[in-house]
DRENKEKE-175866 format. One record per atom (N, C-alpha, C): x, y, z; residue in three letters. Coordinates in steps of 0.1 Angstrom, whole numbers, padded with zeros to 4 digits, always signed. Each point is the difference from the previous one (the first is absolute). Layout:
! residues N
XYZALA/...
//
This chain:
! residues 104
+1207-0905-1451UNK/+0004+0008-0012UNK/-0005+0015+0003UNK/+0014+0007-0004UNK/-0009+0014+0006UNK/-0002+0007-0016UNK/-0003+0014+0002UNK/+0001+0004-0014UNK/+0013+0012-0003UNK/+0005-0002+0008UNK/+0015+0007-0004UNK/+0009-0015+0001UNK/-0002-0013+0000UNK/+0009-0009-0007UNK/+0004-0004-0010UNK/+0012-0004-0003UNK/+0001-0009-0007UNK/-0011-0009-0009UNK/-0005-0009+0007UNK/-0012-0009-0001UNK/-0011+0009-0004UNK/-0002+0006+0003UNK/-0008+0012-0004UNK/-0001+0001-0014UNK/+0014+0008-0004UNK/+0000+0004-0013UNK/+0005-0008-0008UNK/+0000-0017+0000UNK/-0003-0010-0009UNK/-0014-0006+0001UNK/-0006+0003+0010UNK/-0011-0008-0001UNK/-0012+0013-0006UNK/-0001+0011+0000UNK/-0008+0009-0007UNK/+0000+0000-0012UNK/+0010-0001-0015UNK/+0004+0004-0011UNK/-0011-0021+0001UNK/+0008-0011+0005UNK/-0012-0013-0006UNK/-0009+0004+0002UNK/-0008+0003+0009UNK/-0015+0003+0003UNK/-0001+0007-0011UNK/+0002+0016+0000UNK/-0006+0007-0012UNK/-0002-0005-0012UNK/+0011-0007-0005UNK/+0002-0008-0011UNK/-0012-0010-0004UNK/-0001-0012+0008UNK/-0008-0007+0004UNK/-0015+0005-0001UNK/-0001+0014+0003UNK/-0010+0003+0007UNK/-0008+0007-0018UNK/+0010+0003-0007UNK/-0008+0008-0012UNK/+0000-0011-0012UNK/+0002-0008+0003UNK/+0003-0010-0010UNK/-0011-0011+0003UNK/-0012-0004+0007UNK/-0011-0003+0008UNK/-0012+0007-0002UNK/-0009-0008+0000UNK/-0013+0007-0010UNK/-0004+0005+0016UNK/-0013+0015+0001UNK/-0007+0000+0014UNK/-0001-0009+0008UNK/-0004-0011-0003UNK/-0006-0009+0012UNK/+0011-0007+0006UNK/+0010+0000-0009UNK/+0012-0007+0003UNK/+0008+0013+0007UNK/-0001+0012-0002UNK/+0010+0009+0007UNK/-0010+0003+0016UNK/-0010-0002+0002UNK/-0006+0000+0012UNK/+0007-0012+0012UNK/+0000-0011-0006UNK/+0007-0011+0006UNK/+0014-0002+0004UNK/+0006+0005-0011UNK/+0013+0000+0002UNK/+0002+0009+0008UNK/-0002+0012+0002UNK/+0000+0010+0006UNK/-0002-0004+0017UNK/-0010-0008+0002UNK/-0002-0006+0013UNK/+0011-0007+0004UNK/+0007-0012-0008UNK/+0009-0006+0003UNK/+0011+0006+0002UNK/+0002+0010-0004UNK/+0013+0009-0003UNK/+0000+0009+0013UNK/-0009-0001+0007UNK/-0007+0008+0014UNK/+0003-0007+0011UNK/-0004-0011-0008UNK/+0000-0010+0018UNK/+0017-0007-0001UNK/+0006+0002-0010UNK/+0014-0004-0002UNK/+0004+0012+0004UNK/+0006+0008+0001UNK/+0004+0014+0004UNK/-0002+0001+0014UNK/-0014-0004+0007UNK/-0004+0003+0013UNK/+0005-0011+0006UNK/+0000-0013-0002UNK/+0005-0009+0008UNK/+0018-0001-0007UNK/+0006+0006-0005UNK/+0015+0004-0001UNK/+0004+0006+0015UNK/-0010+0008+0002UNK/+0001+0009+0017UNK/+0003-0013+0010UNK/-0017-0003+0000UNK/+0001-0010+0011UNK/-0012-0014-0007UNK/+0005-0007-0002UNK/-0007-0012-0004UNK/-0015+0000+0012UNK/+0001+0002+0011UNK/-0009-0003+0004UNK/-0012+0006+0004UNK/+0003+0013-0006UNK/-0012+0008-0001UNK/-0005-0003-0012UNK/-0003-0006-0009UNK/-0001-0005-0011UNK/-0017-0006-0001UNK/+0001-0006+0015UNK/-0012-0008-0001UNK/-0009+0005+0006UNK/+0000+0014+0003UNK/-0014+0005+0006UNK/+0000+0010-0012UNK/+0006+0005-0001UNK/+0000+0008-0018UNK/-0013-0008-0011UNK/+0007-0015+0000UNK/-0006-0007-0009UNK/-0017+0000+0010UNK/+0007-0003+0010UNK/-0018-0005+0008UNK/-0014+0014-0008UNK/+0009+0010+0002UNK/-0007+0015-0001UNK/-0004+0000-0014UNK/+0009+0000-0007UNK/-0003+0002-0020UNK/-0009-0010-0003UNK/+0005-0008+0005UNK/-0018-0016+0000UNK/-0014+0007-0001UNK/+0003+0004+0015UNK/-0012+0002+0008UNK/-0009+0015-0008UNK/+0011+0007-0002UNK/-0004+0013-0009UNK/-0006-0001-0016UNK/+0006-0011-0005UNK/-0007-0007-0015UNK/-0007-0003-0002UNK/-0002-0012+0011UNK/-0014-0008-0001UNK/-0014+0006+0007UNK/+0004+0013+0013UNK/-0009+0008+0002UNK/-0006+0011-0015UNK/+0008+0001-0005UNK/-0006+0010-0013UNK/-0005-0009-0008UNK/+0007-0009-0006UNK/-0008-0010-0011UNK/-0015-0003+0006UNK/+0000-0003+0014UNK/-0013-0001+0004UNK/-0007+0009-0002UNK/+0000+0015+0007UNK/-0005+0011-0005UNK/-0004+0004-0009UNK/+0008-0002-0008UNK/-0004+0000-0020UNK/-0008-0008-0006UNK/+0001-0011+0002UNK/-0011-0012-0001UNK/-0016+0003+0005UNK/+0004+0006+0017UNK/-0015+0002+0002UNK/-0005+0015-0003UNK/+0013+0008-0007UNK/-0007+0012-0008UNK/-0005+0000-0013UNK/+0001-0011-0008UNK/-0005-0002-0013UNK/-0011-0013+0001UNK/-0004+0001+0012UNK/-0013-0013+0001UNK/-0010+0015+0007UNK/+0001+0008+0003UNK/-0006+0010+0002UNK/-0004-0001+0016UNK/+0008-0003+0006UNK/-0008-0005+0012UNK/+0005+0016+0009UNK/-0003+0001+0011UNK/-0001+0013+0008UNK/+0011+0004+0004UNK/+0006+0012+0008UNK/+0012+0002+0002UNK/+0003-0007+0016UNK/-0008-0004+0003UNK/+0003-0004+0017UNK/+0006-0016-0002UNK/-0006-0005-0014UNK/+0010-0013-0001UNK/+0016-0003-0004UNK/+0005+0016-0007UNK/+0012+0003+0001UNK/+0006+0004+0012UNK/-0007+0005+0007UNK/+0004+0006+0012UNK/+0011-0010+0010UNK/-0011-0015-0004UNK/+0006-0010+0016UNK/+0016+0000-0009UNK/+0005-0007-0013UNK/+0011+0005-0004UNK/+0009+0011+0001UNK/-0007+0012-0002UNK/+0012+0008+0008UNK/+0001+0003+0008UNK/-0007-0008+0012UNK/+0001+0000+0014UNK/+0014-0012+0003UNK/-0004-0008-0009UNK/+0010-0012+0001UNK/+0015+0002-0002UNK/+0000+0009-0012UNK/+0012+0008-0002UNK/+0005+0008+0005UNK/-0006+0009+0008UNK/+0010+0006+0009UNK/+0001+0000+0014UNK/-0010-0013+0009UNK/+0005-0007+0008UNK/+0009-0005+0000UNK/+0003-0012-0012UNK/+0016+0000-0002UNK/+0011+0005-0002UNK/+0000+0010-0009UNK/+0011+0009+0006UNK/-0001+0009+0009UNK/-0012+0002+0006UNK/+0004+0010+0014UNK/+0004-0008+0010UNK/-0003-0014-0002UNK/+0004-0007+0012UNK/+0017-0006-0001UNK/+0002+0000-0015UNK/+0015-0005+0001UNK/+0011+0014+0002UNK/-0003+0008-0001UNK/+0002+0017+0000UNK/+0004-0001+0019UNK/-0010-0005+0005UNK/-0005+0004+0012UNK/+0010-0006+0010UNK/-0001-0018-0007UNK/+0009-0009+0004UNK/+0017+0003-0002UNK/+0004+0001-0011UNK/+0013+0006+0003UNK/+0005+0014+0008UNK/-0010+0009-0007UNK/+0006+0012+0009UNK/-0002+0003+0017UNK/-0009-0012+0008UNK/-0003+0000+0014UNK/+0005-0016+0002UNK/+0005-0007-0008UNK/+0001-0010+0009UNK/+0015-0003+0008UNK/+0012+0006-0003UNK/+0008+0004+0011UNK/+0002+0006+0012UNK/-0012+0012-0002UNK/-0007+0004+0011UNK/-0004-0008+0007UNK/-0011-0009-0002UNK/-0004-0012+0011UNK/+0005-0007+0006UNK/+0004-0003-0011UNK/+0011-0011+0004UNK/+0013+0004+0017UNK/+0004+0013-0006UNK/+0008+0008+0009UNK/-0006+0005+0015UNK/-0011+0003-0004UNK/-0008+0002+0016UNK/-0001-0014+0011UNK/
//
């Protein structure tokens, strides 16, 4: 789906709709779904390193947050956002060089 489609401009006007009619916590969600439907409309298969990434980025913060309200030091946040953008620097890394390699 591009954004000068067709598909486009029926699937915006549900979302919006959808989207104000949903209390916060419910427009955060939906919002995701509405993201990963859109993105895998492109290509289904990029879908699942997307999902691998948003995982990996959630549960790294919820952890963070957890051990910032137990008072514990900043170095125990740290291994977390170390964890989080190994992952995406590594999936970053992996698509945009791995044709390259592959090609040499």
């Amino acid at each position: 789906m591009l954004f000068n489609s067709l598909e486009f401009l029926i699937f915006l006007p549900i979302v919006l709709i959808v989207y104000y009619r949903l209390s916060h916590r419910g427009q955060n969600a939906f919002l995701v779904l509405a993201s990963c439907f859109f993105y895998a409309s492109w290509d289904w298969r990029f879908l699942f390193p997307l999902l691998f990434s948003t995982s990996t980025d959630y549960l790294c913060a919820g952890r963070m947050a957890a051990s910032f309200e137990r008072g514990e030091p900043a170095t125990a946040r740290r291994k977390y956002l170390l964890l989080s953008l190994v992952t995406n620097l590594g999936l970053l890394g992996f698509f945009k060089y791995c044709n390259f390699f592959v090609d040499s």
